[in-house]
C-alpha positions as CSV (number, residue, x, y, z in Angstrom):
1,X,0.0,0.0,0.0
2,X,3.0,2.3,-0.1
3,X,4.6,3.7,-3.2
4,X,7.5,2.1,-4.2
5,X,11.0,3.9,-3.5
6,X,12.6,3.3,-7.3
7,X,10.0,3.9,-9.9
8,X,8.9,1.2,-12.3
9,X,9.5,0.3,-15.7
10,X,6.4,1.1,-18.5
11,X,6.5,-2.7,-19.6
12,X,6.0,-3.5,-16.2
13,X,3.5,-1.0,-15.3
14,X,1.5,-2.4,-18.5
15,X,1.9,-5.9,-17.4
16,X,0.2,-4.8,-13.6
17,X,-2.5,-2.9,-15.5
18,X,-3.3,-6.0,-17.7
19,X,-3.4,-8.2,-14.4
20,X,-6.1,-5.9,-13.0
21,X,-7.9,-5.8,-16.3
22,X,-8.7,-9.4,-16.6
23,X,-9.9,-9.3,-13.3
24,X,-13.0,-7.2,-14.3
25,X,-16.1,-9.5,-15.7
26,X,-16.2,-7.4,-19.0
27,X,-13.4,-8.9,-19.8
28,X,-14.3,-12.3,-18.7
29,X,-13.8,-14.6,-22.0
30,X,-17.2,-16.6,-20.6
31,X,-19.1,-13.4,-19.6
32,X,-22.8,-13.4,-20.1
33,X,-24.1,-9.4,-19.2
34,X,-27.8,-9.1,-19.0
35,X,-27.3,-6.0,-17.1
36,X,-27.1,-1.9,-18.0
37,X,-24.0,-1.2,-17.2
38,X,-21.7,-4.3,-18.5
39,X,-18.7,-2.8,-19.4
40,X,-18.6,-2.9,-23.0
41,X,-17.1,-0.3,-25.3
42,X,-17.6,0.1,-28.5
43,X,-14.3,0.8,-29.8
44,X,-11.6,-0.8,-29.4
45,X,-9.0,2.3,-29.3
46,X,-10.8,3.7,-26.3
47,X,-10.4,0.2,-25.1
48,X,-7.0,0.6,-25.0
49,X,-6.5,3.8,-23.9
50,X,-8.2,2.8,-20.4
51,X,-6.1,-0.5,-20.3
52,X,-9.9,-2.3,-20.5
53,X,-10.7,-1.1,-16.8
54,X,-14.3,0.2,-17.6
55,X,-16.4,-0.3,-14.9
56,X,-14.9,2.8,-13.0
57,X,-14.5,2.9,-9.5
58,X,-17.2,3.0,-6.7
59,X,-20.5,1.9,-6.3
60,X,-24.2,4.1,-6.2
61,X,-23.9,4.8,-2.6
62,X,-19.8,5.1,-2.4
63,X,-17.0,6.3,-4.7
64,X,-14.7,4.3,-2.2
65,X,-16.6,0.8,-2.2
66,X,-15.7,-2.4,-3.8
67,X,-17.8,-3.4,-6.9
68,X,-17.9,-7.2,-7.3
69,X,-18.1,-7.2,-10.6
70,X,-14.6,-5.0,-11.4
71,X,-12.2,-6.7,-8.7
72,X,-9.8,-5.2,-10.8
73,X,-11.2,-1.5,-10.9
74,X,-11.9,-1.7,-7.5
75,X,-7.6,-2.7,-6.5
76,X,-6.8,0.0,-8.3
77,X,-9.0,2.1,-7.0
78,X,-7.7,1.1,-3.1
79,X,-4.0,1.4,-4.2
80,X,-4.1,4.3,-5.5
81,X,-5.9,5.8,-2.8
82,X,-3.1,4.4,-0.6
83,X,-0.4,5.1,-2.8
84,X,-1.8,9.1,-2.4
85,X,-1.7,8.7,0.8
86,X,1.7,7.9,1.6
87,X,2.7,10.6,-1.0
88,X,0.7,13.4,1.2
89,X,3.0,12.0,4.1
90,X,6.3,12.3,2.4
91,X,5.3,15.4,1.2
92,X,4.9,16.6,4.6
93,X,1.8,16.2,6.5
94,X,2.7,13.2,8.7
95,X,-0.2,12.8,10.6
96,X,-3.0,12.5,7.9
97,X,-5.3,9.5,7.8
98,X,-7.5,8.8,5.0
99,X,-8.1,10.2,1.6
100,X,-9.2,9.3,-1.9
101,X,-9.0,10.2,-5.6
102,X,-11.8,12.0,-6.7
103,X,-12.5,12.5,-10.5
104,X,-13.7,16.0,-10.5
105,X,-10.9,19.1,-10.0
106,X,-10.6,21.2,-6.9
107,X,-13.9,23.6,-7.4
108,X,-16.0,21.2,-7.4
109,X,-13.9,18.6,-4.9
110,X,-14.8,21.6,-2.6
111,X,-18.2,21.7,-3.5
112,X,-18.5,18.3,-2.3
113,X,-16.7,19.1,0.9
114,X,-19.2,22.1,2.1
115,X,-22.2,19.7,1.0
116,X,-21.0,16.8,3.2
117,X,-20.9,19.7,6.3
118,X,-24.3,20.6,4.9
119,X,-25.6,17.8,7.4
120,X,-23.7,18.2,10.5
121,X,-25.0,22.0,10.6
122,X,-28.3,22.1,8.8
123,X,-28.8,26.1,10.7
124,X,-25.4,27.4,8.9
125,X,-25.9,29.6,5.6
126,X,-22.4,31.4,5.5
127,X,-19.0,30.4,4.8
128,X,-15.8,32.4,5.7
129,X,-13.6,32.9,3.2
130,X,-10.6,35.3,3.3
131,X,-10.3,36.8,-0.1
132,X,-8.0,34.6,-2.9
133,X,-9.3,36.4,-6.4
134,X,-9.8,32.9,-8.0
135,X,-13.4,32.2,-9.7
136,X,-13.4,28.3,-9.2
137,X,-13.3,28.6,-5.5
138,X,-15.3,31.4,-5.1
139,X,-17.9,29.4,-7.2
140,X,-17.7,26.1,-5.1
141,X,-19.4,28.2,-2.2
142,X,-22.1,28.8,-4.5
143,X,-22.4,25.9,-6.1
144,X,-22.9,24.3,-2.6
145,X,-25.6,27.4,-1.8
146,X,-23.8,28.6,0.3
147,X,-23.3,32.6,1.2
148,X,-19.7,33.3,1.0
149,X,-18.8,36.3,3.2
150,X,-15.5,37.6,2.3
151,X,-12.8,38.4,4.4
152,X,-10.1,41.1,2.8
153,X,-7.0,40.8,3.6
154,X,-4.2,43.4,5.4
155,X,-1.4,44.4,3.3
156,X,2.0,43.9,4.9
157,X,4.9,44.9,3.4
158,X,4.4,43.9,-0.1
159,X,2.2,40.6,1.1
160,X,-1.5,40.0,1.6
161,X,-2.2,38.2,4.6
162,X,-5.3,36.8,6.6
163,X,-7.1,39.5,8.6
164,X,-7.4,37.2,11.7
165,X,-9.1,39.7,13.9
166,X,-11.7,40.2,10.8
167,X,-12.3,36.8,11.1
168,X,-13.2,36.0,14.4
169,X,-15.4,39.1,14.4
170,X,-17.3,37.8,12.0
171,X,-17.8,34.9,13.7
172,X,-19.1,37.0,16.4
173,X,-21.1,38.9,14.2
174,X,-22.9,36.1,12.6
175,X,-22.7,33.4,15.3
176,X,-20.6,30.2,15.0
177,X,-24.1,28.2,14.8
178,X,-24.8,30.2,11.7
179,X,-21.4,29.8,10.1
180,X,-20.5,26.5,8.1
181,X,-17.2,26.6,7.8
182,X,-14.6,28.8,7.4
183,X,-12.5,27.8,3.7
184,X,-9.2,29.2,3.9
185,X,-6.4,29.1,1.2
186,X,-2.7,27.9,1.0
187,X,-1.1,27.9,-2.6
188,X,-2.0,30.8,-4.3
189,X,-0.7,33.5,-6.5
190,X,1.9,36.4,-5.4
191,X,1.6,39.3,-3.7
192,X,-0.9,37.4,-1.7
193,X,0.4,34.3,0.9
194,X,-0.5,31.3,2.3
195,X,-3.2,31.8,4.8
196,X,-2.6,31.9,8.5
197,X,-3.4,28.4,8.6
198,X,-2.6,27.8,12.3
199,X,-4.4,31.2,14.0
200,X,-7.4,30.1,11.7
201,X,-7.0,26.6,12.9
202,X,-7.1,27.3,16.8
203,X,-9.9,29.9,16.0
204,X,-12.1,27.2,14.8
205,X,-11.1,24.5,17.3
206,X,-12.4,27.6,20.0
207,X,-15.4,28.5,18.5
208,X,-16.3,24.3,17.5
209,X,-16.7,25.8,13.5
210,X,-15.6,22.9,10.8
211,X,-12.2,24.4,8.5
212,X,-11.3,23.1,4.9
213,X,-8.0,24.0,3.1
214,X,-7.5,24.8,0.0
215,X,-4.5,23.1,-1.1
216,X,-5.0,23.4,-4.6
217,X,-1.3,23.4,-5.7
218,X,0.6,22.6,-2.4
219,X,1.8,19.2,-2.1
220,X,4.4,20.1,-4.1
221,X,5.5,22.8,-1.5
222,X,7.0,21.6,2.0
223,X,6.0,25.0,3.5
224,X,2.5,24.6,2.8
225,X,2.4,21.3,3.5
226,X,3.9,22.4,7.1
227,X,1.3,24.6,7.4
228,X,-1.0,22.5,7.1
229,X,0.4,19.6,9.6
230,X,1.0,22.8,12.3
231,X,-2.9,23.7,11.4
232,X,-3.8,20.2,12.6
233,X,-1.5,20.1,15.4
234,X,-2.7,23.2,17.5
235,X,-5.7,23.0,15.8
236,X,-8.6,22.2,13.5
237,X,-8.8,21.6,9.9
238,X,-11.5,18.7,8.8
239,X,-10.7,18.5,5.2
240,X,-7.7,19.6,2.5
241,X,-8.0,19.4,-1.3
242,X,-5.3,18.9,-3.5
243,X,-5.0,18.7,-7.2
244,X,-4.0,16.0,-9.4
245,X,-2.8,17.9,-12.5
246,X,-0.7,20.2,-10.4
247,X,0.8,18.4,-8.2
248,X,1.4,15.1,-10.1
249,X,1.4,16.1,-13.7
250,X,-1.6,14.3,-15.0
251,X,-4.2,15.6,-17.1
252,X,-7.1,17.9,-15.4
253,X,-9.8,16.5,-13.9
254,X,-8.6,14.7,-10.6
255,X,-8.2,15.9,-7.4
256,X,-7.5,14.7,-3.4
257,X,-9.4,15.4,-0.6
258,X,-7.7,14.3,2.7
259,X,-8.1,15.1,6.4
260,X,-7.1,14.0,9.8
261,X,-10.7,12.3,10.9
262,X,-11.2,8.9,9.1
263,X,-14.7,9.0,9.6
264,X,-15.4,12.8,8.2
265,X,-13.3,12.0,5.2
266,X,-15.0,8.6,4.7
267,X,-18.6,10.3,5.2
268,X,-17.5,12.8,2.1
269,X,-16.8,10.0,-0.4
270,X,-20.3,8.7,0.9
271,X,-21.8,11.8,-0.4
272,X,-20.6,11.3,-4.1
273,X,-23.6,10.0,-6.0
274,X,-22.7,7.2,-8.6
275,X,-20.1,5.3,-9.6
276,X,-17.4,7.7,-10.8
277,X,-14.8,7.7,-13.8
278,X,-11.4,5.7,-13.2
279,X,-9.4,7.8,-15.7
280,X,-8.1,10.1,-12.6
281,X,-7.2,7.3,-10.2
282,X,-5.5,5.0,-13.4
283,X,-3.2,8.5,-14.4
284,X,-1.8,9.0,-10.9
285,X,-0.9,5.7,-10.6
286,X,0.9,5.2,-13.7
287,X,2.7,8.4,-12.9
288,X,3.9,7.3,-8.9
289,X,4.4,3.2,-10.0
290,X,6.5,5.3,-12.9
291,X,8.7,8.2,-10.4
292,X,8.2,6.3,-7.5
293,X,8.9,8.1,-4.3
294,X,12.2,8.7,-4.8
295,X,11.0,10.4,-7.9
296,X,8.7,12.3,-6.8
297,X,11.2,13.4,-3.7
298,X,13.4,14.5,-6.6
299,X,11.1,16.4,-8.5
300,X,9.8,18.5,-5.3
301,X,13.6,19.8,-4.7
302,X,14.2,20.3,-8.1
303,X,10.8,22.6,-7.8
304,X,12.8,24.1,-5.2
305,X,15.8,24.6,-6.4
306,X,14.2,26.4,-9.8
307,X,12.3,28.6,-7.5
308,X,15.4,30.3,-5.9
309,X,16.6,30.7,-9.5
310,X,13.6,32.2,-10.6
311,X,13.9,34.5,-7.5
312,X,17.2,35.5,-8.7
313,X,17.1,35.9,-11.8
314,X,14.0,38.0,-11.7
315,X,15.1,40.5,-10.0
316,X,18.2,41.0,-11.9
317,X,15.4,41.8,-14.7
318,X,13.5,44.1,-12.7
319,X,16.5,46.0,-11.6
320,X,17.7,46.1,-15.1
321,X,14.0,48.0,-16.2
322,X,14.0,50.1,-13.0
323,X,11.0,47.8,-11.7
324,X,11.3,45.6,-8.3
325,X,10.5,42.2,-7.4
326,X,8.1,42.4,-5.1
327,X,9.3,40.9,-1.7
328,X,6.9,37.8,-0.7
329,X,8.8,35.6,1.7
330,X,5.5,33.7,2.4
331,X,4.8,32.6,-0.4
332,X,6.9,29.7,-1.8
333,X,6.0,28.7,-5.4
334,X,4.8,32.0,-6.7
335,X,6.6,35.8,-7.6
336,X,5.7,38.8,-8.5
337,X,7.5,41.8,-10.2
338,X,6.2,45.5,-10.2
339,X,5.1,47.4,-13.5
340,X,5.4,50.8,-12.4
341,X,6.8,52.0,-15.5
342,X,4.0,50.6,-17.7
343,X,2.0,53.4,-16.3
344,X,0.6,54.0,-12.8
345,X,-2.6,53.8,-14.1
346,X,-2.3,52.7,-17.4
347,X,-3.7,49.5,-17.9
348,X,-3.7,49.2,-21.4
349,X,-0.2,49.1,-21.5
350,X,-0.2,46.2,-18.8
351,X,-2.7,44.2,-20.9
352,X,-0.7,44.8,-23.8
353,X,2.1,43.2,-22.0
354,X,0.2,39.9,-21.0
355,X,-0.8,40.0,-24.8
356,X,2.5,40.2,-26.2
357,X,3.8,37.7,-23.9
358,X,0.9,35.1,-24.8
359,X,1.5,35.4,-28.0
360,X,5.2,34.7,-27.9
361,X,4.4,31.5,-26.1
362,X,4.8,32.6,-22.8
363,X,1.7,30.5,-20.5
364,X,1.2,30.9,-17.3
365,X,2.5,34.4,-16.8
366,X,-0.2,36.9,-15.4
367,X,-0.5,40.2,-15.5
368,X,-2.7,42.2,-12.9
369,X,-3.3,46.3,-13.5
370,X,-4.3,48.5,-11.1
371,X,-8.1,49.0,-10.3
372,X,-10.0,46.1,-12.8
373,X,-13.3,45.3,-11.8
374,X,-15.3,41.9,-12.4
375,X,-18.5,40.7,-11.0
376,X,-18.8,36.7,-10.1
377,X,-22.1,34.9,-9.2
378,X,-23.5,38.7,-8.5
379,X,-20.7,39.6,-6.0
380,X,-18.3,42.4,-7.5
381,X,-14.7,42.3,-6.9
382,X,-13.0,45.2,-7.0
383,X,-9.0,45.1,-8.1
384,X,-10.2,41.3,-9.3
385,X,-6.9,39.2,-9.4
386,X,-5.1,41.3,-7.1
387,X,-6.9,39.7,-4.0
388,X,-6.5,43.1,-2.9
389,X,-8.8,46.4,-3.3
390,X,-6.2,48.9,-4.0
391,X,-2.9,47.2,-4.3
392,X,-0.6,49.7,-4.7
393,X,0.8,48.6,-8.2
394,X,0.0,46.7,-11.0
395,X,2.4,43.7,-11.4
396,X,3.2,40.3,-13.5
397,X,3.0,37.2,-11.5
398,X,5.2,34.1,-12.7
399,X,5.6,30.2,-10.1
400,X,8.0,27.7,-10.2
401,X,5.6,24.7,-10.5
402,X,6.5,21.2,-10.1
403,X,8.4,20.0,-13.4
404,X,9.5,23.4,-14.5
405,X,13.0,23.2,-16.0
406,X,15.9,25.8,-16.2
407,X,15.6,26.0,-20.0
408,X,11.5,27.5,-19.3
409,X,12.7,30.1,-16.4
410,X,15.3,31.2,-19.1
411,X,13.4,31.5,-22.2
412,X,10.5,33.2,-20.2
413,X,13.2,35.8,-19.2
414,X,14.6,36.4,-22.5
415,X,11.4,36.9,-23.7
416,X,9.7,39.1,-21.2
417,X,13.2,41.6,-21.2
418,X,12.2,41.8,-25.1
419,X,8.6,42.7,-24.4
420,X,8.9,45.1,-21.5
421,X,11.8,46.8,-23.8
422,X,9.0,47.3,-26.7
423,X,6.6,48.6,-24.1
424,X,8.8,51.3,-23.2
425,X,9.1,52.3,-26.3
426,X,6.1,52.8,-27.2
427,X,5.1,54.1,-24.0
428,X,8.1,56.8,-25.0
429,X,6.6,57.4,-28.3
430,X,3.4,57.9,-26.9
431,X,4.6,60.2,-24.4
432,X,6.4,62.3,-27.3
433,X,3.1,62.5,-29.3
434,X,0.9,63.5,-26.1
435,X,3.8,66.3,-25.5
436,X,3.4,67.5,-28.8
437,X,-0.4,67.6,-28.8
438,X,-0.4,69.8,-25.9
439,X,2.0,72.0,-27.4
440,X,-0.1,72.4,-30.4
441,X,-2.9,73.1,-28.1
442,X,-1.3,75.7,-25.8
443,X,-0.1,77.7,-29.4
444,X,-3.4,77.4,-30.9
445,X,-5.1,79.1,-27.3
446,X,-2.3,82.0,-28.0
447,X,-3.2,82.6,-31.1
448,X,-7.2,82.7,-30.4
């Protein structure tokens, strides 16, 4: 039930999957299916692309059961599982007990999570949520019908951080009865930082309010892992959700939910209706059988290492365009880099600079002008993607993910010296044209 320390071969990793595969009846050479769901496909290349494990995983009444029918489905379905699990550990959070692959990503993994507490407080109607300007966990709140009441966050230094005293008045404003949970956040994108994970987490042990983590990218980090151990430790924190395609480099559409209570976690997965798609469950466990832990181990300080890089190298670019990288200790995967030159307040010109980057092949780079303003689910935002409703500057974000290599931190930093050089010359030659157009202006009011 552990992952393996050396990773596997593929031939071998085939050969396992074929093993489990004839376990399943629709592969049975005798089979006689009188039933609706039987297993059969109707071509035989998507056949092969799921290795023949149809069935899924699950039964009606629990994505985590055993169906007889797919013995084969269902060991896959428990390694896994148990394979994750030991991977949380490693990665940091010792003290976890129970979690399983779920085959819908982190919005919606969430979703799941506030409906499961839907139960065990039937008077609640808010969530707490300090403010992380991302749609998909904004919209799992209301997904779940839930009112999310959002908590801004205090700017110190050049970081965002959780407004703990905001927090717990609230609570006291609303009443803990009244509150479901609160839904805090620990990967996210620079200037703002992980969440104040263990304040929050004593706050709800004191006040007997359930807490679920956002942990959308943060396996792959140690410190929010930490976090999220410490949390649990002095604290309380019922639930984390992870990623699959971030952390493990699968394709979207996976995602982890763990926690510390083996009953809570085991009552969620009770609350999936249906059986539920393999595809999630079979990816990450081609991808650990294939690293195995000692690849994975390798890949996380590799992350690391390209981070401090990035760091580096980053601000010898800003300092070279009399801009600054913007100084967020807190936050370990994520950077951001001031565009004061672009314009104070001209966000055109910022835009412009996401564009031109885009379009040069540069993905994954944000950039975030000053003052934007976007309405989700009828709640407006204002500074959306800034987390933040006046940040002093506008900015470009850029993270060293898990798998990044050197050659991608310095192609994206060839590229973007290139485009912020163009954009200052055109903001020059814009300048020169506005200088002239007043000068016309102020000879044309002496001759009138």
């Amino acid at each position: 039930g552990k992952c393996p320390e050396d990773g596997w071969d593929e031939s071998t990793i085939e050969l396992f999957l074929h093993e489990l595969a004839i376990m399943d009846s629709n592969n049975f050479l005798d089979n006689c299916g009188v039933g609706e769901r039987e297993g059969r496909v109707a071509s035989g290349l998507v056949a092969r692309r799921h290795y023949r494990l149809i069935h899924g995983i699950g039964r009606s009444g629990d994505i985590a059961a055993v169906q007889p029918k797919a013995a084969g489905s269902s060991l896959l379905n428990k390694l896994t599982n148990s394979l994750v699990l030991d991977i949380i550990k490693l990665a940091g959070v010792r003290t976890v007990t129970n979690c399983f692959v779920v085959p819908m990503a982190t919005g919606m993994s969430l979703t799941l999570c506030f409906l499961t507490l839907r139960h065990k407080r039937p008077k609640a109607k808010y969530i707490l949520w300090p403010r992380i300007d991302q749609k998909s966990c904004f919209k799992s709140m209301i997904t779940a019908g839930f009112e999310p009441v959002v908590i801004e966050n205090v700017l110190e230094g050049d970081e965002l951080r959780t407004d703990i005293e905001a927090v717990e008045a609230k609570i006291r404003a609303l009443g803990a009865e009244n509150i479901l949970c609160v839904h805090s956040t620990t990967s996210c994108f620079a200037p703002r930082v992980p969440d104040r994970l263990e304040e929050l987490a004593v706050i709800c042990a004191n006040y007997d309010i359930p807490h679920i983590v956002n942990n959308a990218y943060g396996v792959q980090s140690s410190k929010c892992m930490h976090l999220i151990q410490q949390g649990a430790r002095v604290g309380r924190i019922d639930a984390f959700v992870q990623s699959l395609d971030k952390n493990f480099m699968v394709p979207v559409g996976g995602a982890i939910i763990a926690g510390f209570d083996e009953s809570f976690i085991q009552e969620i997965s009770k609350m999936y209706p249906g059986k539920a798609s393999a595809s999630p469950s079979l990816d990450v466990l081609i991808t650990l059988l294939s690293l195995g832990a000692s690849g994975y181990k390798q890949l996380l300080k590799e992350r690391k290492e390209m981070f401090s890089y990035l760091s580096s190298e980053l601000k010898k670019l800003a300092d070279n365009h009399n801009e600054r990288l913007l100084d967020t200790p807190h936050n370990p995967i994520s950077l951001a880099m001031s565009l004061k030159n672009l314009g104070e307040n001209n966000g055109a010109a910022v835009t412009q600079l996401g564009s031109m980057l885009f379009t040069r092949q540069v993905s994954g780079a944000r950039v975030v002008p000053c003052g934007s303003v976007q309405t989700v689910n009828n709640y407006t935002f204002k500074g959306f993607m800034s987390h933040s409703n006046d940040y002093p500057c506008a900015y470009l974000n850029a993270a060293s993910a898990i798998g990044i290599k050197k050659q991608d931190v310095d192609v994206f930093l060839k590229r973007l010296d290139k485009c912020l050089k163009t954009c200052r010359k055109e903001a020059k030659k814009e300048e020169s044209v506005n200088e002239i157009r007043d000068a016309n202006s102020d000879t044309e009011q002496l001759e009138d």
